[in-house]
Every structure is written in structure tokens, then in C-alpha cells.
DRENDO-1510 file (C-alpha; in Angstrom, 1 decimal, always signed):
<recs>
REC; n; res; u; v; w
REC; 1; UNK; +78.1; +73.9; +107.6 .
REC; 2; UNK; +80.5; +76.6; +106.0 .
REC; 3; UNK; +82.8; +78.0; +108.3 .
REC; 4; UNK; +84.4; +80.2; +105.8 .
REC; 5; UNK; +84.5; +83.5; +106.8 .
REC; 6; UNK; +83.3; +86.4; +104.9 .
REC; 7; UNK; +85.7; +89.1; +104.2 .
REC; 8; UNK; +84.4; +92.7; +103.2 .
REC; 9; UNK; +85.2; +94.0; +100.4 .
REC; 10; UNK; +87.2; +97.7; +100.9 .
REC; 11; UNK; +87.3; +100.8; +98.7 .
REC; 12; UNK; +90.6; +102.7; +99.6 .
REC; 13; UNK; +90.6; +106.2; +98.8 .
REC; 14; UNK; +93.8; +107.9; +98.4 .
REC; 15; UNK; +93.8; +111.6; +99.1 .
REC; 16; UNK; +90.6; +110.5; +100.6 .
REC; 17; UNK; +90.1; +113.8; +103.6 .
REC; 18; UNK; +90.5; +116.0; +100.7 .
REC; 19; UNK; +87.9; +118.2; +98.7 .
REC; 20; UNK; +86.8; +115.2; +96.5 .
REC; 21; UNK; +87.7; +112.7; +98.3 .
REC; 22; UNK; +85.5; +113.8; +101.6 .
REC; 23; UNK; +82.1; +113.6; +99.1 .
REC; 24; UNK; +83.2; +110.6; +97.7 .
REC; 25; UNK; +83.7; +108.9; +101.1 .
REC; 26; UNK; +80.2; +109.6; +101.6 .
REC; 27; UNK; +78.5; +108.1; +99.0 .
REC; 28; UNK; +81.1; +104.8; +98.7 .
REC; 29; UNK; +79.9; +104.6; +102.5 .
REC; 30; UNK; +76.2; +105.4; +101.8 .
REC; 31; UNK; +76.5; +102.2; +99.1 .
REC; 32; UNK; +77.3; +100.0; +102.2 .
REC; 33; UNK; +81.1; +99.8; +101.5 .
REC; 34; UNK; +84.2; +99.3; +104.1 .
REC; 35; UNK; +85.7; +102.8; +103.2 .
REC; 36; UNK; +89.6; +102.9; +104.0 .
REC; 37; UNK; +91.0; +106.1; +103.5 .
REC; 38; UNK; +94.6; +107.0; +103.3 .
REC; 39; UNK; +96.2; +110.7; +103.6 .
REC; 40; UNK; +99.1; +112.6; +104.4 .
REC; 41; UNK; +96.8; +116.0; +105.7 .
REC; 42; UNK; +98.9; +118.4; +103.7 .
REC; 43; UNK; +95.6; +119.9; +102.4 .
REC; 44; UNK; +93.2; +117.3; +103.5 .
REC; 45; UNK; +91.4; +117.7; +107.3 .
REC; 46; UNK; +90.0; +114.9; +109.6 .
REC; 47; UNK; +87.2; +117.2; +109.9 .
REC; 48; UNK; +86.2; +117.0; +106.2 .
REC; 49; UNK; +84.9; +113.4; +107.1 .
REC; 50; UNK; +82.7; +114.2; +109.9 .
REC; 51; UNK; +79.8; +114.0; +107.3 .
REC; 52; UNK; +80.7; +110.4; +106.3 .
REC; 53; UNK; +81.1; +109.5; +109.3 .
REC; 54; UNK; +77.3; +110.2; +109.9 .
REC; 55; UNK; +76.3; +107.3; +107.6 .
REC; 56; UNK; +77.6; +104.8; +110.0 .
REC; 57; UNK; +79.4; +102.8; +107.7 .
REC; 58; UNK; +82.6; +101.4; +108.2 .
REC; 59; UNK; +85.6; +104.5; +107.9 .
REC; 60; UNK; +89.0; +104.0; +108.9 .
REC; 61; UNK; +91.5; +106.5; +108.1 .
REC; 62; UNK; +95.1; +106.1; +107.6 .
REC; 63; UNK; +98.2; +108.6; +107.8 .
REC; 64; UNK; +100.5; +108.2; +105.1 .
REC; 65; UNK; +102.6; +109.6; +102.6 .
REC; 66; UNK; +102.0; +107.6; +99.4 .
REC; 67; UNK; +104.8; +109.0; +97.9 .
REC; 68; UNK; +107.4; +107.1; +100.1 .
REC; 69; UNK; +107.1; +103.3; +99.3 .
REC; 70; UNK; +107.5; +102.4; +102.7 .
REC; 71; UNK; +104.8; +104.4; +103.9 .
REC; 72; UNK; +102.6; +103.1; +100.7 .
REC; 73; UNK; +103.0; +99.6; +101.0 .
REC; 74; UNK; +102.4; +99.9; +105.5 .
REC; 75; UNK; +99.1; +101.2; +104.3 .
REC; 76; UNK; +97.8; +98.7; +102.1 .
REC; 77; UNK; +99.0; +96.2; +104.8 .
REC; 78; UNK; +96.8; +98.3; +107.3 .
REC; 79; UNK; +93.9; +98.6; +104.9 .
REC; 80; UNK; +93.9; +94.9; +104.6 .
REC; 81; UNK; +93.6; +94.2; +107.9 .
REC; 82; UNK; +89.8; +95.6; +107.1 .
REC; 83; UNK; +88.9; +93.5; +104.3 .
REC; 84; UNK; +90.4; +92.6; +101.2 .
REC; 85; UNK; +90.9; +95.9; +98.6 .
REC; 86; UNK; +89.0; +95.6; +95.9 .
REC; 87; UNK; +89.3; +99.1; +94.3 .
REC; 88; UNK; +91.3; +101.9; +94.8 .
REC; 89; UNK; +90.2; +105.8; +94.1 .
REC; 90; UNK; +93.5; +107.8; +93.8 .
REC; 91; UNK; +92.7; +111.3; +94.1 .
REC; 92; UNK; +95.8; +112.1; +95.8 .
REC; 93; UNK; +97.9; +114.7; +93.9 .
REC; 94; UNK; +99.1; +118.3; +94.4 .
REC; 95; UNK; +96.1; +120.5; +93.4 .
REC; 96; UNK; +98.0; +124.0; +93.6 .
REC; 97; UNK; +99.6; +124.8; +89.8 .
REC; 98; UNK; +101.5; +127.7; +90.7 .
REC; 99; UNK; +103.2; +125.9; +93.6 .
REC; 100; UNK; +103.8; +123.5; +91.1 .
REC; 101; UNK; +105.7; +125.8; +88.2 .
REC; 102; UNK; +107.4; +127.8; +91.7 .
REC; 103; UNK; +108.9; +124.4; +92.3 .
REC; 104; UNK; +108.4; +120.9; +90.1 .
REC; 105; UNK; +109.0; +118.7; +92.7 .
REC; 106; UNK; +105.8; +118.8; +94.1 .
REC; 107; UNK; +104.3; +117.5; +90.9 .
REC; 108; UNK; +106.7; +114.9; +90.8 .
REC; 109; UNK; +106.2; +113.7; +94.2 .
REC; 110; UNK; +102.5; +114.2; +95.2 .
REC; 111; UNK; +100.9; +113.0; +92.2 .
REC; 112; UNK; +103.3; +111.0; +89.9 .
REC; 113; UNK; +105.5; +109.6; +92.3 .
REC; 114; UNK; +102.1; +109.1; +94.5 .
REC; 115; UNK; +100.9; +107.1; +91.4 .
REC; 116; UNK; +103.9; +105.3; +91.0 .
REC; 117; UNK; +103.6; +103.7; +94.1 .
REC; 118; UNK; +100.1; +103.4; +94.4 .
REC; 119; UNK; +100.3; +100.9; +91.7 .
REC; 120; UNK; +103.5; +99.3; +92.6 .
REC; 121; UNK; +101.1; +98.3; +96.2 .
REC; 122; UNK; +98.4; +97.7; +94.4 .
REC; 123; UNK; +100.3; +94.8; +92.0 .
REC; 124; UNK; +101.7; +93.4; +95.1 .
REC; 125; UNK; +98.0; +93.0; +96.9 .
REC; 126; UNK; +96.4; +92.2; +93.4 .
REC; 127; UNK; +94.4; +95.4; +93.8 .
REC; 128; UNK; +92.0; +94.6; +90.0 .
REC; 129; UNK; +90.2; +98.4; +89.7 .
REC; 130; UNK; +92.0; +101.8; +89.5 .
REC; 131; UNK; +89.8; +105.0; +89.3 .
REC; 132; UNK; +92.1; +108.6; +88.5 .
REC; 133; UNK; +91.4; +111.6; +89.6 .
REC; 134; UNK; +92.9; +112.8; +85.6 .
REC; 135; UNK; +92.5; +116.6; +85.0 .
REC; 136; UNK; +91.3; +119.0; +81.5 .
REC; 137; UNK; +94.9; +120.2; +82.3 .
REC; 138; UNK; +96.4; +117.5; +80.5 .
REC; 139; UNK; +95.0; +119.1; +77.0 .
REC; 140; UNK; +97.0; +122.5; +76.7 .
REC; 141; UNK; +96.2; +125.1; +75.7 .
REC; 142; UNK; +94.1; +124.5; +72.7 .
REC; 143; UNK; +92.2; +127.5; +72.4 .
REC; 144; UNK; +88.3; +126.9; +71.4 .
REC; 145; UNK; +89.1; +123.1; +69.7 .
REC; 146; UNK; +86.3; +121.0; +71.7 .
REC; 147; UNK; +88.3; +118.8; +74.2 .
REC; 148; UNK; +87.6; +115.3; +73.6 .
REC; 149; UNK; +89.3; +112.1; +74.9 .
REC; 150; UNK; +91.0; +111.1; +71.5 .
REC; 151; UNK; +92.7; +114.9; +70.5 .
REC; 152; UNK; +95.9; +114.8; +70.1 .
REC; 153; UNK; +98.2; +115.5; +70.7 .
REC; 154; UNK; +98.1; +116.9; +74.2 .
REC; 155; UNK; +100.8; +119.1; +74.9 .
REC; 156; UNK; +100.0; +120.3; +78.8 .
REC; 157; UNK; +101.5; +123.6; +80.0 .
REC; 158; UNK; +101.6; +123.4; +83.6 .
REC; 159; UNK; +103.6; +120.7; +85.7 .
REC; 160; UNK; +100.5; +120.2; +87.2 .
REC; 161; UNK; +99.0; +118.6; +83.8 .
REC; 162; UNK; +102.4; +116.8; +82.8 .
REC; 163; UNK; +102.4; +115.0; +85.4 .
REC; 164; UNK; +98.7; +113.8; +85.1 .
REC; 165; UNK; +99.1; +113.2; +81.9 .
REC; 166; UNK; +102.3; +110.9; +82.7 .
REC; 167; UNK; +100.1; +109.1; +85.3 .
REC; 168; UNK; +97.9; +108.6; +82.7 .
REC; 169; UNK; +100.8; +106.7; +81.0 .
REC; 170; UNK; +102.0; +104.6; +84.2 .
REC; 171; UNK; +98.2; +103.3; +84.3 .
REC; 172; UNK; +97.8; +102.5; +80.9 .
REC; 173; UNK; +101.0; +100.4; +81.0 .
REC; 174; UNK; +99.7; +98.5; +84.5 .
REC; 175; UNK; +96.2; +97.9; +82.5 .
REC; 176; UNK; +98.0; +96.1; +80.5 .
REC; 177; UNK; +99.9; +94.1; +82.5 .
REC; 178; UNK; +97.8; +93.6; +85.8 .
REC; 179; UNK; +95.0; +96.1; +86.5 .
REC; 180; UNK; +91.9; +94.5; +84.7 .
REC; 181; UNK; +89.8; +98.2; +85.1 .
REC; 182; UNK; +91.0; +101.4; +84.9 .
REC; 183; UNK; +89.3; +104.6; +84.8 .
REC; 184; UNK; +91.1; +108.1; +83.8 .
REC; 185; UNK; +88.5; +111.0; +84.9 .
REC; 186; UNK; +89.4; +114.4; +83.4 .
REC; 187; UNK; +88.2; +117.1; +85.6 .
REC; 188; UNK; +87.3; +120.6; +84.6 .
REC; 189; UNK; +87.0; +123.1; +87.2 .
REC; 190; UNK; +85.4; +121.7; +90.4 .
REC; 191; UNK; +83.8; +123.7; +92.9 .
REC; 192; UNK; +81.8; +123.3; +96.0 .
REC; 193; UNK; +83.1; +122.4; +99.4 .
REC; 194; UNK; +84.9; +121.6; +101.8 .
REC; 195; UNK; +86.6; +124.2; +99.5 .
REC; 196; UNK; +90.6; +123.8; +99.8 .
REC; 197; UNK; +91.6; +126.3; +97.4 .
REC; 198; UNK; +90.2; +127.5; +93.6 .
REC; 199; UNK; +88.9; +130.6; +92.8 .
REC; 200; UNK; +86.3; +131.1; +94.8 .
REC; 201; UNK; +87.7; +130.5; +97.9 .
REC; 202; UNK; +90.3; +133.0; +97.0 .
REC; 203; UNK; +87.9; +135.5; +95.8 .
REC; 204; UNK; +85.7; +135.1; +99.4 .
REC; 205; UNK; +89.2; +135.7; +101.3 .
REC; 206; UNK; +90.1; +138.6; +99.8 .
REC; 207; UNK; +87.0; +140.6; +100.2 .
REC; 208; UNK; +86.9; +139.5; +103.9 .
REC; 209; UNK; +90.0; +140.5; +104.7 .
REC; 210; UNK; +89.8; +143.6; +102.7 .
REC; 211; UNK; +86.1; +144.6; +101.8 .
REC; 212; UNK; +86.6; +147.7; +100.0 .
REC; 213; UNK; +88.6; +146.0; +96.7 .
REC; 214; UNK; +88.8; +142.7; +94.9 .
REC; 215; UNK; +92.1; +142.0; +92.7 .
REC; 216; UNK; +91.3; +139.7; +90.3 .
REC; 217; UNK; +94.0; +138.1; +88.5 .
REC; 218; UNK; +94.1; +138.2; +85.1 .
REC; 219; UNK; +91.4; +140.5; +82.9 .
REC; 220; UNK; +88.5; +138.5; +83.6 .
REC; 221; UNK; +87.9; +137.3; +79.9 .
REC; 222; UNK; +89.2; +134.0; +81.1 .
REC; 223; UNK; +86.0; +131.7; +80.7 .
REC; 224; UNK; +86.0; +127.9; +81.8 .
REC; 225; UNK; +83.4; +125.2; +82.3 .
REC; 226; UNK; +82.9; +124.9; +86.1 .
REC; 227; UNK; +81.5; +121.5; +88.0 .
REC; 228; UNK; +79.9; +120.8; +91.0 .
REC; 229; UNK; +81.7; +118.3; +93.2 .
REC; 230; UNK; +78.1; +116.8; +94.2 .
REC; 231; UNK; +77.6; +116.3; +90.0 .
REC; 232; UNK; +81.4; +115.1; +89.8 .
REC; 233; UNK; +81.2; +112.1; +92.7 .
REC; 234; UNK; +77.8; +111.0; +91.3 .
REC; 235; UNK; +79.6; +110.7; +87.6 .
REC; 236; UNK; +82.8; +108.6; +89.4 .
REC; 237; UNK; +80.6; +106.2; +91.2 .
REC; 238; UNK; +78.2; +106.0; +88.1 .
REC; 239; UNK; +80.8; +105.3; +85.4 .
REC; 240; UNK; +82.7; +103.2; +88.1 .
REC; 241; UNK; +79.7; +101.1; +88.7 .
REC; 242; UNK; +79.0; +100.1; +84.8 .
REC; 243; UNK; +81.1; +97.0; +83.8 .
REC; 244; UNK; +80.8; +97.8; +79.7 .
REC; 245; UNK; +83.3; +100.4; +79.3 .
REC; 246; UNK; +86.1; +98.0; +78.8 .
REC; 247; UNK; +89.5; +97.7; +80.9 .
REC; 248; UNK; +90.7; +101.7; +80.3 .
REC; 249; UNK; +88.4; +104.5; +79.9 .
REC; 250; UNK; +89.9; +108.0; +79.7 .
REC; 251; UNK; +86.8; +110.0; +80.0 .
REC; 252; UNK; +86.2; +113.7; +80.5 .
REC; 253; UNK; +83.6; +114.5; +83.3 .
REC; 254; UNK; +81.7; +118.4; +83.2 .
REC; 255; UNK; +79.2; +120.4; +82.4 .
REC; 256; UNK; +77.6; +120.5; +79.3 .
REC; 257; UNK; +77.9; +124.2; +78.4 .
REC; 258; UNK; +81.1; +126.4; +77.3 .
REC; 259; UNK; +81.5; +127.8; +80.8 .
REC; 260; UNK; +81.3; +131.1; +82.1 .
REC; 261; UNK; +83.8; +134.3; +82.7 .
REC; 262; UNK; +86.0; +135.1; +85.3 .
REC; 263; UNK; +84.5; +138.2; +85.4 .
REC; 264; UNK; +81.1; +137.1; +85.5 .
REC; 265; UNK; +82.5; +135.4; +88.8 .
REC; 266; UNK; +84.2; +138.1; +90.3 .
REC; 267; UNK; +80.8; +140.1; +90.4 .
REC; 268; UNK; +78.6; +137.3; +91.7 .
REC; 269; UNK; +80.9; +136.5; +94.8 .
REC; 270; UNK; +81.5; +140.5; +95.5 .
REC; 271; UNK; +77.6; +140.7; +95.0 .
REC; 272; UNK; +77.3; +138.3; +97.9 .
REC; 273; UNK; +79.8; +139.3; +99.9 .
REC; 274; UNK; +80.5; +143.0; +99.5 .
REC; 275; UNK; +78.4; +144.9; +97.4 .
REC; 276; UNK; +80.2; +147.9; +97.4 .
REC; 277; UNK; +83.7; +146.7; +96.6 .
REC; 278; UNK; +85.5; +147.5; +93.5 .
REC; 279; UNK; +86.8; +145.2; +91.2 .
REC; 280; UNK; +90.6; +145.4; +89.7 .
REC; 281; UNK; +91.6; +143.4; +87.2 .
REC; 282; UNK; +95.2; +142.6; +85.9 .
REC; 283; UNK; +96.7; +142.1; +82.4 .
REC; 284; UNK; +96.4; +139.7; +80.0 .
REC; 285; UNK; +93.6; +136.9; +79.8 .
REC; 286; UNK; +95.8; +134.6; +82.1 .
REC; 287; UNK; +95.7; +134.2; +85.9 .
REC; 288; UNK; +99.4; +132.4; +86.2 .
REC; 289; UNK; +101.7; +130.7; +84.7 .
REC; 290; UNK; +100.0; +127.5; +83.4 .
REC; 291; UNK; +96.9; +128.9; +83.3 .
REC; 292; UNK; +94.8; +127.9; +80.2 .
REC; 293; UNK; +92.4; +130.5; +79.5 .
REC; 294; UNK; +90.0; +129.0; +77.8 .
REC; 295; UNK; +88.5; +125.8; +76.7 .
REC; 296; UNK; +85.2; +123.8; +75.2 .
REC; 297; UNK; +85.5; +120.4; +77.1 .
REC; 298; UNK; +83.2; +117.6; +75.0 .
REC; 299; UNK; +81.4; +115.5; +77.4 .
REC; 300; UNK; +79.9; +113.3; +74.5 .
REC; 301; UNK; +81.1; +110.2; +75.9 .
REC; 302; UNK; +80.4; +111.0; +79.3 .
REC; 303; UNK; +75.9; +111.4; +78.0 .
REC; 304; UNK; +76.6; +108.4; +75.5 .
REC; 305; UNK; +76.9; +106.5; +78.5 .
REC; 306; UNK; +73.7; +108.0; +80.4 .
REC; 307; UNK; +74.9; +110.1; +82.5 .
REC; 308; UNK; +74.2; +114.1; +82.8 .
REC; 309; UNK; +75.0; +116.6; +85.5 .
REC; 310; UNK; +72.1; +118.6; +87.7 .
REC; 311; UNK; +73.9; +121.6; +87.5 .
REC; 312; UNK; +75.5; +124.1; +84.8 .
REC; 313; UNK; +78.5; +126.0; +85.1 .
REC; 314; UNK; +76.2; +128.8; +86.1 .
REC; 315; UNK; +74.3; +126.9; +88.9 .
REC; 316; UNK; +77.5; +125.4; +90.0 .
REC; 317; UNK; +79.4; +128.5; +90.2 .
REC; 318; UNK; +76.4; +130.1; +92.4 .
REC; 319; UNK; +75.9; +127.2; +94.5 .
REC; 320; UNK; +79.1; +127.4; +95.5 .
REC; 321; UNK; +79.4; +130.7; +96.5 .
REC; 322; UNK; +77.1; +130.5; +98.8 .
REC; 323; UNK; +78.8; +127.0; +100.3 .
REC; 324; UNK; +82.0; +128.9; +100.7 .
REC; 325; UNK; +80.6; +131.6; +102.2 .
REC; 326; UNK; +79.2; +129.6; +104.7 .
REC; 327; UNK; +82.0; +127.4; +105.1 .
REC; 328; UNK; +84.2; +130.5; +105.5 .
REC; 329; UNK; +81.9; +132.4; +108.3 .
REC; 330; UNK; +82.3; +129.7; +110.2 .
</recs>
């Protein structure tokens, strides 16, 4: 008779009560999966995960601050104590740029120091799999050159993009010496809720606390590629779930058009919301310091590989909106 025990296999999801993190959760828990996931709640809400939760798979949720090695390497002990880790999901990372060229610390410390030691615990538990929530910010500013995962050379303008782009760095040097799988997803713009922050959300605010007048920053003609987080997690778990795209992909994940305007935004959510509001834009064809204005994002690896999002910028952008708003009239 074998009397060995079986031991479940865990996904840990850093930054996991977070915007992408909350509908990832959902479908790692919907695949049957021990879900552990770690946060320090700085943006992140218990609340986020009352949806996963309605699987009835196995969720545990850990405070930490991955940052701080103590805390870090606590938490992997903790997630152990489920099941041996098999993969971690490290989506945890400032996600506001301004706050991030106001003071560069919090790059440094919530998303490279938080990668730092993410794979410093992962080493020590022979964690094998990394997935990385990357970013398009890691490109610059490169005008209308289509974005593709061998340009170079990427020159980022925000702190928020340098220091993806140096966690990049810190997990292609641990690829080679002990991950045997890591994946670097490139974000665009992702939308959809529970909505943390983004333009959207800010746009929806505004008009409800004053309903007469939307400032927009920036002159509208910004135009980006926009993605819907439901499209984004299905492309992370379906990339993640391929075993032929050898031990590091970097790999841009979005839509499959050129975007669409800030404007164009602007007048959808104040048709929603306020009809009667007036728009005011401000100078220039940037929103902040950091901001990248434009860009054509290539997702030709991305479809080589099979996969294709439900939704366009358009349908994303609109979907949304009415997410948020709901969210927000709560």
C-alpha cells in the first residue's frame, strides 16, 4: 500500500488582491489549483476576492510586504505549509507613474526590490516557474515604431518602466541560473475592474464629484491600445499553460489594433455619465511626466502562438465604462 502523501501543488500570486491579480485568482482557482495569495493591501482589498472565493477552491491570503526579506521569505514558509509552490505570478509592483517620478523610491521598493526578493525566496524553496507582470512602458517613447519584443534598444521614460525593465534583467539572470520557466508579459493599458486607478476611473470621479466639467489632462490626441483584464488573464494562463515557448519568453500581451484617443474616451464616459458636462483639455499631447503618448504595440508573437483577444480597444474601453460605473455607484 502507498502511504505517501499527496501534496497540492500551490500557485502563489503576489500582489494577488489587486486589479489583476483578483481575476487571475479566479480562474487559477476555477482550474482546480491551491491559490496562495500574498499582499501588502496598499492598493489591493480583501474584498476584491470575494468573487474567487465563490469557486470554492482552496484561497489563502497572506499579509506581507515582499519588499522586506523577512516578510518575503515568512510568506513562502506560510505558503508552504499549503502545498508545495510550484509557480509564482508576481504582479506585485507600484502601478501609479506619477507617484513614481514625485518620488523614485516607490519604484525601487514595490516592484524591483519586490522582485528582488521574490526570487531570492523562490531559489531558496526551488520555486521552477516565474510569470511577470512586465509593462509597454519598458519601450519609451518610440513614437509610431511597432513595439515588438526584440526592438531595441528600449530606453523607458518613467521610473515606473525602468524599473520593469530592470526586473526584466534580475529574471533573465535567475533563468539562467535556477528558474527553468520564466515568462515576461508586457501589458498595454488594462482596464476593467475592480478598477484601482487608470483613466477611466479618474474620468468617472471627476464627473461625479463635479458634473458640470471634465478636465482632461493633456489635449486628448494621446491615443493608446487599451485591454480588457478578462482578455489579459485568459492570455497569462494560456501562454503559461503551453510548455514550447522555451525557458524565457518576453512577450507583449494586447489588442490587435492601434488603439484609440483620449479624447474619444473622454466623450464616451461623459456620455454615460453626464451628458451635459463640458470637456477641458490641457496642453500638450502628454498627461504627465512619463507619459508616452503614443504607441503601435505588435502582438505578432502573441497570435503566432494561438491566442487572440475577444475584445478591441474600442469594446474594451466601453465595457469598462460601464464596469466602473457600476463599481463606483456602489
Amino acid at each position: 500500500m502507498n502511504t505517501d502523501k499527496y501534496i497540492p501543488p500551490v500557485s502563489l500570486i503576489a500582489g494577488g488582491a489587486g486589479f489583476v491579480g483578483a481575476n487571475l485568482c479566479t480562474l487559477l482557482l476555477a482550474e482546480g489549483r491551491t491559490v496562495v495569495v500574498v499582499d501588502n493591501f496598499c492598493r489591493g482589498h480583501e474584498r476584491y476576492l470575494d468573487i474567487a472565493r465563490s469557486t470554492g477552491g482552496v484561497l489563502k491570503v497572506i499579509r506581507a510586504d515582499l519588499s522586506r526579506r523577512n516578510e518575503c521569505l515568512t510568506a513562502f514558509s506560510e505558503a508552504s505549509e499549503f502545498g508545495r509552490i510550484v509557480e509564482v505570478w508576481h504582479l506585485a509592483a507600484n502601478s501609479d507613474i506619477p507617484a513614481g517620478v514625485a518620488d523614485s523610491d516607490v519604484d525601487l521598493k514595490d516592484t524591483f526590490l519586490t522582485t528582488s526578493e521574490l526570487l531570492r525566496a523562490m531559489k531558496i524553496n526551488a520555486v521552477p516557474d516565474l510569470y511577470f507582470a512586465s509593462s509597454s512602458a519598458i519601450y519609451g517613447d518610440l513614437g509610431e515604431q511597432s513595439l515588438h519584443e526584440a526592438i531595441g534598444p528600449v530606453l523607458p521614460i518613467s521610473n515606473y518602466g525602468a524599473m520593469k525593465l530592470a526586473s526584466e534583467a534580475l529574471i533573465s539572470a535567475a533563468a539562467e541560473s535556477f528558474l527553468e520557466r520564466a515568462c515576461l508579459f508586457r501589458f498595454p493599458n488594462v482596464v476593467g475592474v475592480p478598477a484601482t486607478h487608470g483613466i477611466i476611473l479618474d474620468l468617472i470621479r471627476k464627473l461625479q464629484a463635479d458634473p458640470t466639467v471634465l478636465p482632461v489632462l493633456g489635449d486628448g490626441s494621446q491615443r493608446k491600445a487599451y485591454l480588457h483584464v478578462s482578455d489579459l488573464v485568459d492570455a497569462m494562463l494560456y501562454i503559461a499553460r503551453r510548455k514550447d515557448t522555451g525557458k524565457i519568453l518576453p512577450i507583449n500581451i494586447g489588442p490587435m489594433d492601434e488603439g484609440v484617443y483620449v479624447r474619444w474616451i473622454a466623450e464616451q464616459v461623459v456620455a454615460r455619465v453626464a451628458p451635459a458636462a463640458r470637456l477641458v483639455f490641457g496642453k500638450g499631447n502628454k498627461g504627465w511626466v512619463g507619459d508616452v503618448p503614443r504607441f503601435h504595440y505588435s502582438v505578432e508573437r502573441l497570435v503566432s502562438l494561438g491566442w487572440k483577444p475577444r475584445l478591441d480597444s474600442t469594446g474594451a474601453v466601453l465595457r469598462a465604462i460601464e464596469d466602473i460605473v457600476r463599481q463606483e455607484s456602489q
